[in-house]
Wavefront OBJ file of the C-alpha trace (Angstrom):
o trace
v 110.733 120.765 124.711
v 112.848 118.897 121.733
v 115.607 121.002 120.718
v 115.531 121.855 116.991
v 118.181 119.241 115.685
v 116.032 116.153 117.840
v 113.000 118.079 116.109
v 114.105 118.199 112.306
v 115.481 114.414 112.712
v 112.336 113.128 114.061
v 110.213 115.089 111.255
v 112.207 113.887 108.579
v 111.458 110.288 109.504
v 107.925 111.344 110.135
v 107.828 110.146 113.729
v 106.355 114.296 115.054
v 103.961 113.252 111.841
v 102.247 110.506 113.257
v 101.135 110.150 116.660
v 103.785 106.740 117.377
v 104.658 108.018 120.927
v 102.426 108.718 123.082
v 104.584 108.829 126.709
v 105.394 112.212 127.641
v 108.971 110.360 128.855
v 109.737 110.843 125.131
v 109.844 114.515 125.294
v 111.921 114.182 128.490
v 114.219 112.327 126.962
v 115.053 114.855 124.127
v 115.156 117.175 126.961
v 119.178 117.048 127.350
v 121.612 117.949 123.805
v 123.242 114.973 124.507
v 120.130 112.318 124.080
v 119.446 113.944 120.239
v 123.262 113.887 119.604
v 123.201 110.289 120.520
v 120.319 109.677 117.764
v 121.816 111.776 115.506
v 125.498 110.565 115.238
v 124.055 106.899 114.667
v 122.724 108.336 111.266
v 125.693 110.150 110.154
v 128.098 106.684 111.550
v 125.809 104.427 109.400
v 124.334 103.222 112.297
v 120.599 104.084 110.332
v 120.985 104.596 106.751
v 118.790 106.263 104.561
v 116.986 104.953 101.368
v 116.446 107.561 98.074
v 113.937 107.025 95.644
v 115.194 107.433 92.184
v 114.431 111.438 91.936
v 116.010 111.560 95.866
v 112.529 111.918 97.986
v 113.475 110.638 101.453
v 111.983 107.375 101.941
v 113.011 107.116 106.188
v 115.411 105.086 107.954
v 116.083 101.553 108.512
v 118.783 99.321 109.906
v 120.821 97.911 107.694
v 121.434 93.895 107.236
v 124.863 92.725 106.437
v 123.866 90.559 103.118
v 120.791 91.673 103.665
v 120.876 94.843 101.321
v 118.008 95.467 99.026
v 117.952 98.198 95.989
v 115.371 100.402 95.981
v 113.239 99.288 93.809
v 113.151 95.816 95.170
v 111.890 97.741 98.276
v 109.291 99.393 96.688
v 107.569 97.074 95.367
v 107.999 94.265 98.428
v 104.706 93.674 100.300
v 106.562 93.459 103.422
v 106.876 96.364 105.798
v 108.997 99.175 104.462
v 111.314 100.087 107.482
v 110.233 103.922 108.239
v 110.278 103.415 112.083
v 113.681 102.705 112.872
v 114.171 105.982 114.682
v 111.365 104.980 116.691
v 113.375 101.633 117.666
v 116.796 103.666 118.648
v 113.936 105.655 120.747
v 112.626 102.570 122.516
v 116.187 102.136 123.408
v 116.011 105.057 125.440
v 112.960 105.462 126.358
v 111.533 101.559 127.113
v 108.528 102.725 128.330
v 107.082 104.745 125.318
v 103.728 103.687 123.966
v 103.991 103.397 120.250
v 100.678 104.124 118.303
v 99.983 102.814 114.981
v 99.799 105.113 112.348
v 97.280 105.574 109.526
v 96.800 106.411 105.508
v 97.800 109.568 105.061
v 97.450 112.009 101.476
v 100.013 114.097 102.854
v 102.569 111.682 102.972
v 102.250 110.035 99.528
v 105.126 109.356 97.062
v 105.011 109.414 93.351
v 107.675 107.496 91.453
v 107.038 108.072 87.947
v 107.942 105.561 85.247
v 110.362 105.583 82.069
v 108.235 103.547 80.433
v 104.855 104.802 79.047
v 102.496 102.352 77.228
v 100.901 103.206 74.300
v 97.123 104.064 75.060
v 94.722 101.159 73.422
v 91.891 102.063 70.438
v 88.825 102.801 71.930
v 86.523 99.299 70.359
v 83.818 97.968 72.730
v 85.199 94.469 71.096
v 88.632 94.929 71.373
v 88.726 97.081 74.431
v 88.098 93.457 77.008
v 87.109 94.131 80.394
v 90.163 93.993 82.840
v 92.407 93.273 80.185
v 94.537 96.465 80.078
v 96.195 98.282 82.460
v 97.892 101.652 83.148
v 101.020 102.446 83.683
v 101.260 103.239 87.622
v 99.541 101.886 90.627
v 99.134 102.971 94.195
v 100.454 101.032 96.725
v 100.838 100.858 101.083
v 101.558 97.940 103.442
v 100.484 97.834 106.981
v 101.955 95.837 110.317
v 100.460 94.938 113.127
v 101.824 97.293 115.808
v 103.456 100.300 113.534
v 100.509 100.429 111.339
v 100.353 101.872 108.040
v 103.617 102.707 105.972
v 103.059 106.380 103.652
v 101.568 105.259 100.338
v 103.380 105.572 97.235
v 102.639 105.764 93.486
v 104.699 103.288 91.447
v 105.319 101.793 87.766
v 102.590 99.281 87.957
v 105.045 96.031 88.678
v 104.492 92.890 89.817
v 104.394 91.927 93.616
v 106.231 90.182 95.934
v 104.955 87.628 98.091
v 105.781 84.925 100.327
v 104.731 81.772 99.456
v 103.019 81.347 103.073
v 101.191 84.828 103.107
v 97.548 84.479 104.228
v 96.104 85.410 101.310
v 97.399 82.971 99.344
v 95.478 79.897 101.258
v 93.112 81.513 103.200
v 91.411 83.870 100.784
v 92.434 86.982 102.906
v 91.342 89.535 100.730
v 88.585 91.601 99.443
v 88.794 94.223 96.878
v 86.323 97.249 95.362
v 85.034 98.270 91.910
v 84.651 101.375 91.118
v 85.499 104.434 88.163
v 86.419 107.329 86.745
v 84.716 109.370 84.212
v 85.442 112.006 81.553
v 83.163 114.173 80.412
v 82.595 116.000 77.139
v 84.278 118.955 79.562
v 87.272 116.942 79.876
v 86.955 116.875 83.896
v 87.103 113.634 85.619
v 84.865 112.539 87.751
v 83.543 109.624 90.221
v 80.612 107.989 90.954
v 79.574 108.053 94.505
v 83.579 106.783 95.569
v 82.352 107.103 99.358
v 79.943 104.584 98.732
v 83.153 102.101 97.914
v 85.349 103.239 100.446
v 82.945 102.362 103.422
v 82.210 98.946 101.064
v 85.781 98.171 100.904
v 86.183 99.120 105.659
v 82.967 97.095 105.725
v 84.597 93.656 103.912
v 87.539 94.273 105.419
v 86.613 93.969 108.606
v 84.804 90.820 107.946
v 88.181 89.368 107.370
v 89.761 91.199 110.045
v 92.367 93.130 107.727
v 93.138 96.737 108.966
v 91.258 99.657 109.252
v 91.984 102.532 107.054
v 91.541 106.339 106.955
v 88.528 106.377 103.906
v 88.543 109.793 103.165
v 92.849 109.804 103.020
v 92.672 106.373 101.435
v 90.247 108.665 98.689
v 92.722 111.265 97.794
v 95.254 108.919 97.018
v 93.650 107.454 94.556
v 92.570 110.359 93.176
v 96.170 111.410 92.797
v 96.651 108.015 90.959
v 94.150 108.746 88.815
v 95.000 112.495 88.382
v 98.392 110.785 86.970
v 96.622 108.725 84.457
v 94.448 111.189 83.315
v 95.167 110.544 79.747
v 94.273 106.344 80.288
v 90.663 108.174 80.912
v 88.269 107.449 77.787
v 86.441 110.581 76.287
v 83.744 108.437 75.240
v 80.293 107.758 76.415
v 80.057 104.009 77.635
v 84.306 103.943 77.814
v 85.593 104.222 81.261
v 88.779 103.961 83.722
v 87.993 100.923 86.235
v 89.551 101.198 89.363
v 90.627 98.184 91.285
v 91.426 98.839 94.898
v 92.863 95.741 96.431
v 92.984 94.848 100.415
v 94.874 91.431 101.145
v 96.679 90.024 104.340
v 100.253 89.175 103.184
v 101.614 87.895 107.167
v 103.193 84.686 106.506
v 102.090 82.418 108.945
v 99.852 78.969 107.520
v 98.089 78.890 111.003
v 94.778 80.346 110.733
v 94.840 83.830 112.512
v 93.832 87.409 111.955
v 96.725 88.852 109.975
v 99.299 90.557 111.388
v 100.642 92.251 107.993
v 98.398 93.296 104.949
v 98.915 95.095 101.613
v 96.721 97.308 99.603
v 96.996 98.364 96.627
v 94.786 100.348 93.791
v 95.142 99.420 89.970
v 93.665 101.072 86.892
v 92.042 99.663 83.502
v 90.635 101.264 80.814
v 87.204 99.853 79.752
v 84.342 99.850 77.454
v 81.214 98.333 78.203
v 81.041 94.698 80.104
v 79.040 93.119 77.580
v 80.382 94.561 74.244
v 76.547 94.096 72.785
v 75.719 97.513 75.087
v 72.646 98.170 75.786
v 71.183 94.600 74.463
v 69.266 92.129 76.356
v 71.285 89.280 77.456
v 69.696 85.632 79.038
v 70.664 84.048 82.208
v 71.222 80.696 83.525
v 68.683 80.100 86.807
v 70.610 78.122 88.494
v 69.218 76.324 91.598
v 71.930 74.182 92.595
v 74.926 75.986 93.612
v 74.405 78.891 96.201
v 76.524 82.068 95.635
v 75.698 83.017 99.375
v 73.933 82.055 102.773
v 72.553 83.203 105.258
v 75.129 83.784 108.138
v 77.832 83.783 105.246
v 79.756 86.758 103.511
v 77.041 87.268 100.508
v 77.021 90.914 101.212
v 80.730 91.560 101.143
v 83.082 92.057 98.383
v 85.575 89.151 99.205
v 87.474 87.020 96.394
v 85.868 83.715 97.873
v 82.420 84.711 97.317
v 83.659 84.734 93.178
v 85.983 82.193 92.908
v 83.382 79.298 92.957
v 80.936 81.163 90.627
v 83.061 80.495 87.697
v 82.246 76.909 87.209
v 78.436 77.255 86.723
v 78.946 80.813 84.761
v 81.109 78.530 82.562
v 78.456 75.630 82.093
v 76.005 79.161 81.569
v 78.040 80.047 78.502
v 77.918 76.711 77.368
v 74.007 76.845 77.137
v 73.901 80.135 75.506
v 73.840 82.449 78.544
v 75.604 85.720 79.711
v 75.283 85.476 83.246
v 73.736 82.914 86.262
v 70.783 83.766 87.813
v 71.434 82.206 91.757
v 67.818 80.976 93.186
v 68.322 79.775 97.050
v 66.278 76.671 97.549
v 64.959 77.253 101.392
v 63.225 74.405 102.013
v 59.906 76.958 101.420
v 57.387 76.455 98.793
v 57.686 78.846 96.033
v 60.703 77.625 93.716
v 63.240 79.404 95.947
v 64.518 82.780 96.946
v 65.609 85.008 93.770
v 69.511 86.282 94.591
v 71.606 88.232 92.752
v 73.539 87.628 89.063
v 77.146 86.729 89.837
v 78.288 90.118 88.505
v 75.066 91.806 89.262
v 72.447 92.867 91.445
v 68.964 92.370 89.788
v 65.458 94.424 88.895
v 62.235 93.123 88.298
v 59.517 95.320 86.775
v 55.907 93.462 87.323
v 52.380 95.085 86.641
v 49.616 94.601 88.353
v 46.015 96.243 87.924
v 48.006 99.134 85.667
v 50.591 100.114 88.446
v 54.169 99.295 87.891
v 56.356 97.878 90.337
v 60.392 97.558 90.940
v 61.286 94.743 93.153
v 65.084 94.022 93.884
v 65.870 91.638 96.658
v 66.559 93.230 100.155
v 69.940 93.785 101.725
v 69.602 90.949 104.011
v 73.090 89.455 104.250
v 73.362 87.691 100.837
v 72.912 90.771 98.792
v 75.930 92.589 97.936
v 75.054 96.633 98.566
v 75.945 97.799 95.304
v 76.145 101.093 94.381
v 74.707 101.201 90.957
v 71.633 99.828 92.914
v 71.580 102.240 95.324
v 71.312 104.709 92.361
v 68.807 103.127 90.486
v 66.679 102.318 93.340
v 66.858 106.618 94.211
v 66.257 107.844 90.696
v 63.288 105.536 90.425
v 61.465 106.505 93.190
v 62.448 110.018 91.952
v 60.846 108.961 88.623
v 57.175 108.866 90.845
v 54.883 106.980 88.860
v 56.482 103.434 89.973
v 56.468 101.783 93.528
v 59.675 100.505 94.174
v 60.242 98.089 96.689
v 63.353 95.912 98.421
v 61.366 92.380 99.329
v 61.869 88.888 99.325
v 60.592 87.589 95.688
v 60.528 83.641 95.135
v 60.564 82.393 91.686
v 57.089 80.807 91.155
v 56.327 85.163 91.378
v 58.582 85.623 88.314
v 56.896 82.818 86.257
v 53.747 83.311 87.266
v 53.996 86.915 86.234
v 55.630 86.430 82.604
v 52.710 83.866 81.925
v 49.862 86.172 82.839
v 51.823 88.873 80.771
v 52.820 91.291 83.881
v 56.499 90.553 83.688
v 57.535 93.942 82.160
v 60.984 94.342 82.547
v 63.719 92.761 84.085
v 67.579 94.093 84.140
v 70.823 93.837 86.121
v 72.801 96.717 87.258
v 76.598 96.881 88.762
v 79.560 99.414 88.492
v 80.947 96.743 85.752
v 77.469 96.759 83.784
v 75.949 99.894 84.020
v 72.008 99.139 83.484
v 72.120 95.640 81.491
v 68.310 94.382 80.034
v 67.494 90.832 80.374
v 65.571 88.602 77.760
v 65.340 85.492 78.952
v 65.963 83.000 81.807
v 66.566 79.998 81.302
v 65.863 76.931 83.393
v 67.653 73.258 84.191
v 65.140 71.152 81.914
v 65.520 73.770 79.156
v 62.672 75.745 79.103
v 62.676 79.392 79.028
v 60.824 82.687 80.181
v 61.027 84.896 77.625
v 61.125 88.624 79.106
v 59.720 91.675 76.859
v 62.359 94.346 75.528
v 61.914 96.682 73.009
v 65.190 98.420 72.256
v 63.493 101.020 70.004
v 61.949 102.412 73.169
v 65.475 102.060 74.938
v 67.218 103.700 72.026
v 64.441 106.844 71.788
v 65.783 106.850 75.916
v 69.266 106.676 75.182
v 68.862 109.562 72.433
v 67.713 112.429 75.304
v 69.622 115.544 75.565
v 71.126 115.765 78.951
v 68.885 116.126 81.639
v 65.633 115.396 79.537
v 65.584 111.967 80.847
v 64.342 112.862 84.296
v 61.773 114.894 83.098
v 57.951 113.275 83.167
v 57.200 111.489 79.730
v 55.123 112.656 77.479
v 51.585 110.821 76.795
v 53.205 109.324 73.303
v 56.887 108.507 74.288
v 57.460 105.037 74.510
v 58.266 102.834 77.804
v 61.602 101.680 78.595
v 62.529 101.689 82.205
v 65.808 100.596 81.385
v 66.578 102.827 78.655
v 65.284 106.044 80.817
v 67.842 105.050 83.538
v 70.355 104.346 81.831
v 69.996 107.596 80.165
v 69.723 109.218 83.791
v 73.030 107.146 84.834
v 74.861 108.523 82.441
v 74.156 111.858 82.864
v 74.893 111.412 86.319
v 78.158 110.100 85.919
v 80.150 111.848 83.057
v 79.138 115.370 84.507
v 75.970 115.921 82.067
v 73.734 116.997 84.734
v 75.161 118.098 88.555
v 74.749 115.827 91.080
v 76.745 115.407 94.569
v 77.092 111.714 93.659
v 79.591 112.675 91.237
v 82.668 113.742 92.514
v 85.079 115.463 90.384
v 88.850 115.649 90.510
v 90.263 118.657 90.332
v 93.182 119.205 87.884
l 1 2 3 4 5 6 7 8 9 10 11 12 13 14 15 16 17 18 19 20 21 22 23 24 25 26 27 28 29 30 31 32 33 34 35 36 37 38 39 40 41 42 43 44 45 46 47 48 49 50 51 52 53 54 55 56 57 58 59 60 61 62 63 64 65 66 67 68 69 70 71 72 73 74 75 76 77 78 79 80 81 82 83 84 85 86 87 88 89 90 91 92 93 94 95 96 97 98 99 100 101 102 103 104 105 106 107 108 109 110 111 112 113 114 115 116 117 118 119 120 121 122 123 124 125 126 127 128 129 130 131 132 133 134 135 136 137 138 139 140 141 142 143 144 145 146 147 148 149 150 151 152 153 154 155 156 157 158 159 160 161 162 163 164 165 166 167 168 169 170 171 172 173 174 175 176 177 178 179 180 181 182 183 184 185 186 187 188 189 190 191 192 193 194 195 196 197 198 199 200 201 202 203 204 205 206 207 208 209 210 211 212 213 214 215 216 217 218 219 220 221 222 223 224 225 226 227 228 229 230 231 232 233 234 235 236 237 238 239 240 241 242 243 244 245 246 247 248 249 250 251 252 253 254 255 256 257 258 259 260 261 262 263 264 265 266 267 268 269 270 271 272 273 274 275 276 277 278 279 280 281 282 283 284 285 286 287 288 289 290 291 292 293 294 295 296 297 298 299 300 301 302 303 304 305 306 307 308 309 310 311 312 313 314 315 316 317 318 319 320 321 322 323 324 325 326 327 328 329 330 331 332 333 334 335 336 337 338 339 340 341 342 343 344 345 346 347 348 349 350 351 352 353 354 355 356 357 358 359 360 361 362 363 364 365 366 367 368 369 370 371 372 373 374 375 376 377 378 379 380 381 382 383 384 385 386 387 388 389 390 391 392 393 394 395 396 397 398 399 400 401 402 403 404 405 406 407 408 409 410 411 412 413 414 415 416 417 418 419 420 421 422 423 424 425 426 427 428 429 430 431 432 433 434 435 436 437 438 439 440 441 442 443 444 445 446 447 448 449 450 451 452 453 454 455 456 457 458 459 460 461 462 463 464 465 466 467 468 469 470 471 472 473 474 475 476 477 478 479 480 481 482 483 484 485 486 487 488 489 490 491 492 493
């Protein structure tokens, strides 16, 4: 058995916490006075020295550098490996043989360092109010080494961070990241959207890249907690949001090309109002047949930075011709004008008619689809809807035009966390010419005018059709707490 000084000196450097020592010789070696007076007089000699944060939580031990010395803050916000198992070093001393085992996320463990400095909270304009432009005043933060594991999370001022020049990420495009939000309803509870759905997104790309596990569910609460402290960043608005921007990047500093060995994540916040300030008005995309945002064998269906980085040129030449957004369409080598992708900010619907039945076709999740979970949503409440056949299949292009000229292409839309539910009007094509998609926003507005709830209901024999306005209607509901659903998940006070 430890004896109770061993015992309080290896809790307060959370070493009984986490699982680091797995060798039985460990307890042996507490076994004796002597072994835990050892340990403990090279704390109180200055041997291991102790770092405060500002309001004096304990931040564990670490072996001090002659010129080496850091303040605290500079630790904080450092992407390198904050020094919490140097106990466990003195221990390896003693006891060679231990088996150290890395240790994980953990809720219980987190740190909140408030700031001095609170920013003024920004007018609520769909204009003025850019996406990703603002930010709140604190972020979440943890680092993670290869052998140790993961440090205990902490909530900071939002700061900027520090990296080394040779740090994976910076020339290999080690990172991926989520998308995700919080929502306040006319209750005043917040709430997310179906978060699990974006932690298991966020293990899943990670893994791709081989950065570090994580605990999901502990890696959860945190940022709850983050966003529990930024409560009042959280619009009371319908269409107004708080983005959050969980970040997962391998900061080792090595320019050979390796799995990391040390990564950083990190969770930021933005207030937002709707992604294309025209709300719910049809936008036109480029069809672009050139470029490919993904292929098969490739990373299409994870959220990395490298599958976005080189979809900025041709959204740029989009804008130039008048468009919102690209329309990818993979030419296979197969007859057919190509395989229909994705939007590169959104996954896309297609509502065709044929012989008086509707049907929803979205592009399977076969590897260059990215699982999003606004269109796992929409997919579920339109097969709840009953009166539409929805489908996941392969659709080529010559489908699309074919349908708008016989006059079956009904509706088409994108959806993502960003977007919400976001009509289309037109697609454009390389030599100019257009297909011209249906949209009637007075049936989208009598949609978007429901009382809570109404929206799922059958339609009456005389309301007007609008797919898109009756789920975005439903959406909404969903999200801000109008109507109870398990996919929204609130946070309690």
């Amino acid at each position: 058995m430890l004896h109770r000084p061993a015992r309080r000196l290896l809790a307060r450097t959370h070493v009984l916490h986490y699982p680091f020592w797995s060798n039985e010789s460990l307890l042996n070696a507490f076994d004796s006075s002597a072994s835990a007076t050892r340990v403990a007089a090279r704390i109180s000699t200055g041997a291991l020295d102790r770092d405060h944060s500002p309001n004096g939580d304990r931040m564990g031990y670490h072996w001090p550098t002659p010129g080496k010395e850091k303040s605290w803050r500079q630790q904080t916000y450092s992407t390198g490996f904050r020094k919490v198992e140097a106990l466990q070093q003195g221990m390896a001393e003693m006891v060679p043989h231990a088996v150290p085992m890395p240790s994980d996320i953990r809720h219980a463990d987190l740190v909140v360092n408030r700031s001095d400095h609170l920013k003024a909270k920004p007018r609520l304009d769909p204009i003025e109010l850019k996406f990703g432009a603002v930010y709140t005043d604190h972020m979440l933060q943890v680092s993670w080494k290869e052998g140790p594991g993961w440090t205990g999370p902490s909530i900071d001022p939002l700061a900027p961070l520090t990296l080394h020049p040779c740090a994976q990420v910076l020339h290999y495009g080690s990172g991926c990241f989520e998308g995700m939000k919080a929502y306040k309803g006319k209750d005043q509870r917040l709430r997310l959207f179906r978060p699990d759905m974006n932690m298991e997104r966020l293990s899943q790309s990670a893994a791709r890249l081989t950065l570090p596990e994580f605990d999901k569910v502990e890696l959860l609460e945190c940022i709850k907690e983050l966003v529990r402290l930024e409560r009042d960043w959280v619009p009371a608005e319908e269409g107004f949001s708080l983005y959050i921007r969980p970040a997962l990047i391998g900061t080792h500093p090595f320019l050979g090309l390796s799995p990391t060995r040390e990564a950083m994540l990190f969770v930021v916040l933005s207030p937002v109002g709707p992604y294309f300030p025209s709300g719910l008005k049809p936008v036109k995309l480029f069809v672009e047949t050139e470029v490919v945002r993904a292929y098969p064998g490739g990373v299409g269906d994870k959220k990395v930075g490298g599958n976005y980085a080189p979809t900025m040129l041709p959204q740029l030449r989009s804008a130039h011709r008048g468009c919102a957004q690209v329309l990818y369409v993979l030419q296979d080598g197969l007859p057919g004008g190509g395989l229909v992708g994705e939007s590169g900010a959104m996954n896309v619907f297609f509502l065709l008619q044929e012989n008086g039945m509707m049907e929803l076709i979205t592009p399977p999740l076969d590897g260059l689809i990215l699982p999003g979970v606004t269109r796992d949503t929409v997919l579920a409440i339109a097969r709840g809807f009953g009166n539409i056949k929805v489908s996941e299949r392969n659709l080529r292009f010559d489908e699309i035009e074919h349908a708008a000229e016989t006059g079956r292409l009904v509706e088409i839309f994108g959806t993502g966390t960003a977007c919400a539910v976001q009509p289309i009007t037109g697609l454009l094509k390389n030599d100019n010419t257009e297909i011209t998609i249906p949209f009637d926003s007075e049936a989208a507005a009598h949609w978007l005018a429901k009382p809570p709830g109404m929206a799922l209901a059958q339609p009456g024999s005389n309301e007007p059709f609008s797919l898109c306005g009756r789920l975005t209607r439903t959406l909404i509901d969903f999200q801000y707490g109008y109507v109870e659903s398990p996919w929204s998940v609130p946070i309690d006070p």
